[in-house]
C-alpha positions, 0 to 999 in steps of 0.5 A, a space after each residue: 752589212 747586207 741586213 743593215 742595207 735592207 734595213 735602210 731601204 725598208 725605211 726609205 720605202 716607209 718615208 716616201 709612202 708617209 710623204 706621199 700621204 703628207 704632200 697630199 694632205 698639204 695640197 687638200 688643205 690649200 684647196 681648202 682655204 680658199 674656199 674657206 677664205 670665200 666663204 668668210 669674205 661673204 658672211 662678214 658684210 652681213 654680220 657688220 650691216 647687223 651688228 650697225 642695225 643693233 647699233 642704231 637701235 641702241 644709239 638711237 633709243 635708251 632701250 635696257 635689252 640683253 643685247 646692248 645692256 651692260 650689267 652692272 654686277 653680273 654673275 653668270 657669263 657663257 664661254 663659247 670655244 671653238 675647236 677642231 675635229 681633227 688633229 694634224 693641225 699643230 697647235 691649232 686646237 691647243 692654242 684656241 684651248 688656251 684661249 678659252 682657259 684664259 678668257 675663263 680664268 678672267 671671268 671666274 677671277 671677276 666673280 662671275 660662274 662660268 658656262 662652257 659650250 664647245 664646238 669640235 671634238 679636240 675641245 670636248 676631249 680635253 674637258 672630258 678628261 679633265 672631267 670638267 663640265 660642259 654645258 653644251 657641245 657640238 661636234 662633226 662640222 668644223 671644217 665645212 661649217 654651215 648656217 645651219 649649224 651656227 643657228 644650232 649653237 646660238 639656240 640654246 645661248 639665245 635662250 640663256 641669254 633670254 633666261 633670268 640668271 636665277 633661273 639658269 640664264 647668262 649675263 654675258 656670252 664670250 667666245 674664243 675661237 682663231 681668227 685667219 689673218 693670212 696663210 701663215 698666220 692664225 691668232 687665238 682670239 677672245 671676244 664678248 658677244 652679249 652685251 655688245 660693246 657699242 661705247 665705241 661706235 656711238 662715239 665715233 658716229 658722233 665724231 663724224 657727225 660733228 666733223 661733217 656738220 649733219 644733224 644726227 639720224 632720228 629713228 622712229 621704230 616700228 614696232 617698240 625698240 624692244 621689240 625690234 631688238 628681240 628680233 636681232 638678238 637672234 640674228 646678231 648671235 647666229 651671224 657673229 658665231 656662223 662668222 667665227 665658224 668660218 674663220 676657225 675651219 679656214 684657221 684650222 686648215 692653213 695649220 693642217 697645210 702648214 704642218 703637213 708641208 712642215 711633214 713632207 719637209 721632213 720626210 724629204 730630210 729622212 729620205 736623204 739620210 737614209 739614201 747616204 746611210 744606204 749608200 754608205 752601207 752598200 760601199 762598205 758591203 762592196 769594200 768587203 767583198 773585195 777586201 775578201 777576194 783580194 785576201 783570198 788570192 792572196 791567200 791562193 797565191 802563197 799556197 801556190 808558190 809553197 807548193 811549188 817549191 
C-alpha cells in the first residue's frame, strides 16, 4: 500500500508540473492573438484599396495582363500552403494541409500540373516524408510574420507568374492557408490569387452606378494600363500573401491557446483522480495498520489469558 501511495503521488507532482507548463503556453497564446488580430485589422485596408486599384485598371480598360486575364486553357497553376512551425496546436497544421491537397487535387483533376510552395516547417515535413516535391519553401517566421517576409515568398511566384508556361512559369497561383474568424473558430481556406476574379466587382459597380444614376468613372492612365498593371502585380501579391501570413499566425495561435486550455483541463481532471486514488490508498494503508493492531492485541490478549489459567 505504501509503494502504491508513492506511485500516486509522484504522478500528482508530474501532472501539476506539465499544467504549470500548459497554463502558461495557454496564456502566452492569448497574448499572442491579440496581437496578431491588430496586425491583421492594419494590413487588410491596404490590401482591399490595391485589390480595387487593379480592379480600376481592369474594369476600366481591355488590357490582357497576367493579373486580371483568365486563360482559357491553362496548364501550370502554383499552390501556395501556409502551415506552421510548431505543433501543439491541435489540428491547425493538418487541416490547412488537407486544404491544400484538395485545392491541388482540383487543379490536377482539371488538367493543369501543379506547383507546391510551402511556408512552416509542419507543411514541409509532411511533403518531405511523402517524398513529394516542393518547389519552394520557407520556414522560421509563421508566428511573427513580417512584410519582409511576405515580399520573400511572393518573389519567386511573381517571377513565375512572369514567365511564359514553356519556360517554367504559371498560369494560375492558389493559396490555402486558415483564416481567423474569432477566438473559437479558425476555417481552412482556398483562394485563387492570379488571375484575379474581378466578374464580381465590375458587376456590382455597375449595379450602383445604375441605382445611383452616375456616369461610370473614365480613367486615363499614365503610363500605358500595361504598364500600371506590371507595377501592381507585385504589390497585390505581396499584400494578399503578407495578409494570409497574419491571419495564419493568429489562427495557428488561437489553436495553440485552444489545446493548451484543453491541456490544462486535463491535467486538472488527472490531478483529482490521482488525489481520490492517493486518498483512497492511504485510507487503506491506515485500515491495515489498524486492522493489524487490533489483531495483535488480540492475539496478546489470549496469550495472556491462557497463560494465566
Amino acid at each position: 500500500m505504501g509503494s502504491q501511495l508513492r506511485i500516486y503521488k509522484r504522478r500528482i507532482k508530474s501532472v501539476s508540473a506539465t499544467k504549470k507548463i500548459t497554463r502558461a503556453m495557454e496564456m502566452i497564446a492569448a497574448s499572442r492573438i491579440i496581437k496578431a488580430q491588430r496586425r491583421v485589422a492594419a494590413a487588410t485596408p491596404y490590401a482591399d484599396e490595391i485589390t480595387n486599384a487593379v480592379t480600376a485598371v481592369a474594369y476600366g480598360s481591355e488590357v490582357k495582363h497576367p493579373l486580371t486575364t483568365k486563360i482559357e486553357r491553362p496548364r501550370r497553376a502554383a499552390v501556395l500552403l501556409i502551415t506552421s512551425d510548431r505543433g501543439l496546436a491541435g489540428g491547425y497544421s493538418s487541416n490547412a494541409i488537407k486544404a491544400g491537397e484538395h485545392l491541388t487535387g482540383e487543379l490536377v483533376a482539371s488538367g493543369m500540373q501543379v506547383d507546391t510552395y510551402i511556408v512552416g516547417r509542419k507543411g514541409v515535413a509532411y511533403y518531405g516524408f511523402r517524398e513529394r516535391p516542393i518547389t519552394h519553401s520557407w520556414t522560421g517566421f509563421t508566428d511573427n510574420p513580417t512584410y519582409a517576409d511576405a515580399k520573400d515568398v511572393a518573389a519567386p511566384l511573381i517571377e513565375a507568374i512572369r514567365k511564359d508556361t514553356d519556360e517554367g512559369g504559371i498560369d494560375e497561383l492558389h493559396i490555402a492557408y486558415t483564416e481567423f474568424v474569432s477566438m473559437i473558430s479558425q476555417t481552412p481556406v482556398e483562394r485563387q490569387l492570379l488571375p484575379m476574379e474581378i466578374v464580381d466587382s465590375a458587376e456590382e459597380s455597375a449595379e450602383v452606378f445604375k441605382r445611383d444614376g452616375a456616369p461610370r468613372p473614365l480613367y486615363d492612365f499614365e503610363p500605358s494600363p500595361e504598364q500600371v498593371l506590371d507595377a501592381l502585380l507585385p504589390g497585390y501579391v505581396e499584400s494578399r500573401i503578407y495578409t494570409a501570413l497574419l491571419q495564419a499566425a493568429a489562427s495557428k495561435h488561437a489553436a495553440t491557446r485552444r489545446a493548451m486550455k484543453s491541456a490544462t483541463d486535463n491535467a486538472e481532471e488527472l490531478i483529482k483522480s490521482f488525489t481520490r486514488l492517493a486518498n483512497a490508498a492511504r485510507q487503506a494503508e491506515i485500515t491495515q495498520e489498524i486492522t493489524e493492531i487490533v489483531g495483535g492485541a488480540s492475539a496478546l490478549a489470549d496469550a495472556t489469558a491462557g497463560s494465566e489459567r
